[in-house]
C-alpha positions as CSV (number, residue, x, y, z in Angstrom):
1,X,98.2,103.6,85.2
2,X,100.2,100.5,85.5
3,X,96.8,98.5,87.2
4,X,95.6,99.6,83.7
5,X,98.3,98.7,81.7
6,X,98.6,95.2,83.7
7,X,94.9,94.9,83.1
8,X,94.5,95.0,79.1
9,X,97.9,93.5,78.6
10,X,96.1,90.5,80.5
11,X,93.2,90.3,78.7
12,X,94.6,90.6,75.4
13,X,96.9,87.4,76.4
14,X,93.4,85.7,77.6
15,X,92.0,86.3,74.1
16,X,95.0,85.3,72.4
17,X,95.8,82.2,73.9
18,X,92.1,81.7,74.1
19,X,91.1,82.1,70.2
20,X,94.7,79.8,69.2
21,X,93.0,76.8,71.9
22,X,89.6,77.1,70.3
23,X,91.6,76.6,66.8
24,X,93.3,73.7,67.6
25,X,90.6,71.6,68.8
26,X,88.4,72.9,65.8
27,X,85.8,74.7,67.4
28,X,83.8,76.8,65.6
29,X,81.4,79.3,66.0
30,X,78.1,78.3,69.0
31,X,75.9,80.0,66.4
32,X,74.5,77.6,63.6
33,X,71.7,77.8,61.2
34,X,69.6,77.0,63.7
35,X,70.8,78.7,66.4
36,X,73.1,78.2,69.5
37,X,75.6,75.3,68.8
38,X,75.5,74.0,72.8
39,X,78.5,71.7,72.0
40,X,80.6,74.6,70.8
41,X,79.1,77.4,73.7
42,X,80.3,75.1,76.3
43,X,83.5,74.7,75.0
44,X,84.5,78.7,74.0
45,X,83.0,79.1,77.8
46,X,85.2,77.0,79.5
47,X,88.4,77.7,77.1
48,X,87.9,81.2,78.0
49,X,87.0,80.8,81.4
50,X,89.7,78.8,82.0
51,X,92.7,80.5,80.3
52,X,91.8,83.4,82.2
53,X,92.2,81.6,85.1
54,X,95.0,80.0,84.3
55,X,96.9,83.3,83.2
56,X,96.0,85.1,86.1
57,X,97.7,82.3,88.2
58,X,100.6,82.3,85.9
59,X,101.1,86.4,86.7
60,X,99.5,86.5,89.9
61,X,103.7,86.4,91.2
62,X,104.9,89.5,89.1
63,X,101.5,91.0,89.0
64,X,102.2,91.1,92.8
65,X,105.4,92.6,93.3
66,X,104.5,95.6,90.3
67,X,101.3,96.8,91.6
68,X,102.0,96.3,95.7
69,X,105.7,97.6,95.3
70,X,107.1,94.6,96.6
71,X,110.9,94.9,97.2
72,X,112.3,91.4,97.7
73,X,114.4,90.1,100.3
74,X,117.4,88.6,98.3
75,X,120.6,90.2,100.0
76,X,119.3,90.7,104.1
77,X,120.3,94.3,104.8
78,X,119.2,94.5,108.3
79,X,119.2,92.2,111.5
80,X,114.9,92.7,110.8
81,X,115.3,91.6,107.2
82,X,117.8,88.3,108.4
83,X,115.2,87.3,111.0
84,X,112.3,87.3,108.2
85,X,114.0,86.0,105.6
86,X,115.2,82.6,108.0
87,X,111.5,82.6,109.8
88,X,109.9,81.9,106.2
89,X,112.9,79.6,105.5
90,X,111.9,77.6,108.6
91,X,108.6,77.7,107.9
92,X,109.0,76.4,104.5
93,X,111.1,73.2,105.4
94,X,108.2,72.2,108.4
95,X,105.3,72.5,105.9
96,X,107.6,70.5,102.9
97,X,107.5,73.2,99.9
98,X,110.3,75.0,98.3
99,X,111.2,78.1,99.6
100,X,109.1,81.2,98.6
101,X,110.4,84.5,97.7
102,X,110.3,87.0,100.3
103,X,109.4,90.7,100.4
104,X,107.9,93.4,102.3
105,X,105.4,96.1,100.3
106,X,104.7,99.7,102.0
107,X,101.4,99.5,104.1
108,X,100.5,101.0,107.8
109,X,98.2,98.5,107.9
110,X,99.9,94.9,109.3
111,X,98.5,92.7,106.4
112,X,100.6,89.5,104.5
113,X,99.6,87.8,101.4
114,X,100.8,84.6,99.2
115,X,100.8,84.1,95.5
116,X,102.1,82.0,92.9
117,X,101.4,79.4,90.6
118,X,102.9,76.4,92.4
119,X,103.9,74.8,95.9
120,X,107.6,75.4,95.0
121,X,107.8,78.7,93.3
122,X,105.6,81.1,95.4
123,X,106.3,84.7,97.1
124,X,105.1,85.5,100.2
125,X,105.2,88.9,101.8
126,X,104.4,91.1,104.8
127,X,103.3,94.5,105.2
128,X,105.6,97.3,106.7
129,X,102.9,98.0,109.6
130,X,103.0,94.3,110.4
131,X,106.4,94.3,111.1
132,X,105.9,97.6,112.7
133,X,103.1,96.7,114.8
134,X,103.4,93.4,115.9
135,X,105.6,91.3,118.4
136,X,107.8,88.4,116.6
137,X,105.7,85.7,117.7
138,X,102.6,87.6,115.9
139,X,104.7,88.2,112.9
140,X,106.1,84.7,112.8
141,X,102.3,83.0,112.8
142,X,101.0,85.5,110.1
143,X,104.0,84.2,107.4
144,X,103.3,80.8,109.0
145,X,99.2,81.6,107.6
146,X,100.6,82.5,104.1
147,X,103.1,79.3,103.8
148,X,100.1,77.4,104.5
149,X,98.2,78.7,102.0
150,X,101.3,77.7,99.4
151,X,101.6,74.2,100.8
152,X,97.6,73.6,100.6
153,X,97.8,74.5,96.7
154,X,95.1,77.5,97.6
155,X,96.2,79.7,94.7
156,X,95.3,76.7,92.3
157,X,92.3,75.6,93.3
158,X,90.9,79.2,94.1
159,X,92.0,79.8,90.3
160,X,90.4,76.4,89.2
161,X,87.0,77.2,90.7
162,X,87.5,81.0,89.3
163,X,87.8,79.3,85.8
164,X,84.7,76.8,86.2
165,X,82.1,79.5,87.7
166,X,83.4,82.2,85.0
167,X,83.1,79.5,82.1
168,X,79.3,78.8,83.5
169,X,78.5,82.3,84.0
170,X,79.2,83.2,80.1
171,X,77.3,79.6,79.0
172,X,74.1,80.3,80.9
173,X,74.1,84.5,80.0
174,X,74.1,83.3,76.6
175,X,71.6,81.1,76.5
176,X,69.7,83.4,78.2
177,X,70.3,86.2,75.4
178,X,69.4,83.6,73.0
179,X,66.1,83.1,74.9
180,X,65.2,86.3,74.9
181,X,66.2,87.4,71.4
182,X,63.7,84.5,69.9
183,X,60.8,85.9,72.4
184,X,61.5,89.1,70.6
185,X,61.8,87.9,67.0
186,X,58.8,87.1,65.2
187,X,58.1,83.7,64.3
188,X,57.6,84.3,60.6
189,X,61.2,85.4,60.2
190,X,63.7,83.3,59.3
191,X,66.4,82.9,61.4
192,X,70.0,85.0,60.3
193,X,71.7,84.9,63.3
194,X,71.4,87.0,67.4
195,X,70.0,90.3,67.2
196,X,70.4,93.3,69.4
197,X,68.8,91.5,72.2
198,X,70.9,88.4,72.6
199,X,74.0,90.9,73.3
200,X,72.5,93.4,75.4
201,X,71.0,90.2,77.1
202,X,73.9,88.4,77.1
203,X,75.9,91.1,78.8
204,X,73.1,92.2,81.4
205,X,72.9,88.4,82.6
206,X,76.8,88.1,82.9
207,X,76.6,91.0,85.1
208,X,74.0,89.2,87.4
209,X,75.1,85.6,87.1
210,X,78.5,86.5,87.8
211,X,77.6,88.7,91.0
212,X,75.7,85.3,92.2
213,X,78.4,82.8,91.5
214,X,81.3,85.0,93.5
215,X,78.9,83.7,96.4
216,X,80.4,80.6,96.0
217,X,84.1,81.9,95.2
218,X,83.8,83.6,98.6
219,X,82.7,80.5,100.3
220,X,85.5,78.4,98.9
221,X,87.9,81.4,100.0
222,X,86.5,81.4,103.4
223,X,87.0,77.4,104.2
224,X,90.3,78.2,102.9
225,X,90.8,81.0,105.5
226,X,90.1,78.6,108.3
227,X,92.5,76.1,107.1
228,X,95.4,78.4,106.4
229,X,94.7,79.5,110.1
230,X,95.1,76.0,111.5
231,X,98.2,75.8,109.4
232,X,99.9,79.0,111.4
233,X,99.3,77.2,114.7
234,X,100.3,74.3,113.1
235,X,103.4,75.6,112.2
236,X,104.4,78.4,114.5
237,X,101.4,78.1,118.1
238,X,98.0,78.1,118.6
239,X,98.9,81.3,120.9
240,X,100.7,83.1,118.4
241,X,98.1,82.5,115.5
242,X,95.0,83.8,118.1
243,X,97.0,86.5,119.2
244,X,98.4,87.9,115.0
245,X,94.6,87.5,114.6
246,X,93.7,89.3,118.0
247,X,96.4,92.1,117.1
248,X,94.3,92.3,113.2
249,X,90.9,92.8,115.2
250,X,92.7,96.0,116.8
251,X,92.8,97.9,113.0
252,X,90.6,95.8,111.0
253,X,88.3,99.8,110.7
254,X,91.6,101.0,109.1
255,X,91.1,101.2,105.5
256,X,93.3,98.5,103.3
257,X,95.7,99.0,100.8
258,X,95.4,96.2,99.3
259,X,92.5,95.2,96.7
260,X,91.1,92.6,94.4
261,X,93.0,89.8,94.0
262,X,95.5,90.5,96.7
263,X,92.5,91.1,99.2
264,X,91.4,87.5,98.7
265,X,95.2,86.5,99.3
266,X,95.7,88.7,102.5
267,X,95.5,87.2,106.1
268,X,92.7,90.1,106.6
269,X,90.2,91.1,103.8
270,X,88.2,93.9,103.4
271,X,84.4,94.5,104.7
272,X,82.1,93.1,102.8
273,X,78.3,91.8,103.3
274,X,79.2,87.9,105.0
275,X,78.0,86.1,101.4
276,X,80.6,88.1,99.6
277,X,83.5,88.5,101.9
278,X,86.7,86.8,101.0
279,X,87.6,86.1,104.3
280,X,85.7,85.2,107.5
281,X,84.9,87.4,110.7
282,X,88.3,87.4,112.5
283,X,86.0,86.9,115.6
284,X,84.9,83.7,113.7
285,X,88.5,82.4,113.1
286,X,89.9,83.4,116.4
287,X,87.1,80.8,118.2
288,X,87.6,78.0,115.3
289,X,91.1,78.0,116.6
290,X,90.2,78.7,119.9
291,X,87.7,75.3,119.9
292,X,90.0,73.5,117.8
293,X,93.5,73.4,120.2
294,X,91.4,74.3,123.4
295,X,93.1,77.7,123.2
């Protein structure tokens, strides 16, 4: 219920914020006398695309902690707690970003993820089973993974490119729907605006187009993966990084708890077909790092 609620409270701030841009820089409807308005299609696509973007980055923090159960870390109330809390605060002054809010969320799976809208206002937490199942060194590089991801401005540009694909996605459906909507009107009639087809159309291309460009979301979260991996070693050891993501490989067939956008942001992501996985084969990440530092 509260993915729900989170979920149309979203989008009805996307449409909002949305229709009060398109006002102030005067754009009007992309249908004219004459048809599509391209000037005016492009820029509702990429107002929309991009606000939702740009909202979702804005939230992606509290979104977080409300629908993984995050409890934060603010007053250390065991030794465990302590060690975690000064381990990210470490980790935060070597890679130069403020430091992130810490929590831990309920999970039997070991699994991390970052979030946040900036270098210097992030949160970063860890998994119950990760704690539970891994040695300190393991724990320390997989936190050391996440604060990479913060201090490479991940978050942002993943949200950036989100906004751009989504804004082309809706500009090229509807041009499509447009297409087809003339092919199916007759020639004799005068034009009055889309028909049936251009929205039925519109909204089966979306569905397609968008499908496609997550391809290239995915890739873009995959290089991303492979930096954030380099950063762990970086930061913590080469030794400690292979051996968090040797220690993942041992119950990557468990089913995760996480999903959408916190998948993307875990250390491990779920199985997908190689095109549309958010992360790379951990087999794949664990000989980049092994070729890399001659591991």
């Amino acid at each position: 219920m509260m993915r729900i609620l989170l979920f149309l409270a979203t989008n009805l701030a996307v449409i909002l914020v949305a229709s009060v841009t398109l006002s102030i820089l005067g754009v009007g409807s992309y249908f004219g006398a004459q048809g599509l308005n391209l000037g005016n299609l492009l820029a509702f696509c990429l107002v929309f695309g991009m606000v939702g973007s740009v909202i979702s980055l804005l939230l992606s923090k509290w979104m977080a902690k409300k629908t993984m159960g995050v409890q934060l870390i603010e007053q250390p109330q065991t030794e465990e707690e302590q060690w975690l809390l000064r381990t990210v605060e470490e980790l935060a002054n070597k890679a130069g970003i403020g430091m992130p809010e810490v929590g831990v969320f309920g999970s039997g799976q070991p699994n991390a993820f970052a979030t946040g809208w900036n270098k210097n206002d992030a949160l970063v937490a860890v998994s119950t089973g990760l704690m539970q199942r891994m040695n300190r060194d393991e724990v320390k590089a997989v936190p050391g993974h996440e604060v990479g991801h913060v201090a490479n401005g991940d978050m942002v540009t993943l949200a950036l490119i989100q906004g751009v694909v989504n804004a082309f996605v809706m500009f090229f459906a509807r041009i499509i729907g447009d297409f087809v909507d003339r092919m199916l009107s007759s020639d004799d009639e005068e034009y009055t605006g889309p028909g049936i087809a251009f929205y039925v159309t519109s909204f089966i291309a979306e569905i397609i187009l968008g499908i496609l460009a997550s391809t290239i979301v995915a890739w873009f979260s995959r290089r991303r993966e492979f930096r954030a991996d380099e950063a762990g070693a970086d930061l913590v050891s080469p030794a400690a990084m292979i051996s968090a993501l040797n220690r993942l490989k041992e119950t990557y067939d468990e089913p995760s708890e996480m999903n959408g956008e916190m998948v993307a942001f875990g250390i491990s992501g779920g199985k997908m077909a190689n095109m549309f996985a958010s992360h790379p084969p951990l087999d794949d990440r664990i000989d980049a790092l092994r070729q890399r530092y001659n591991a």
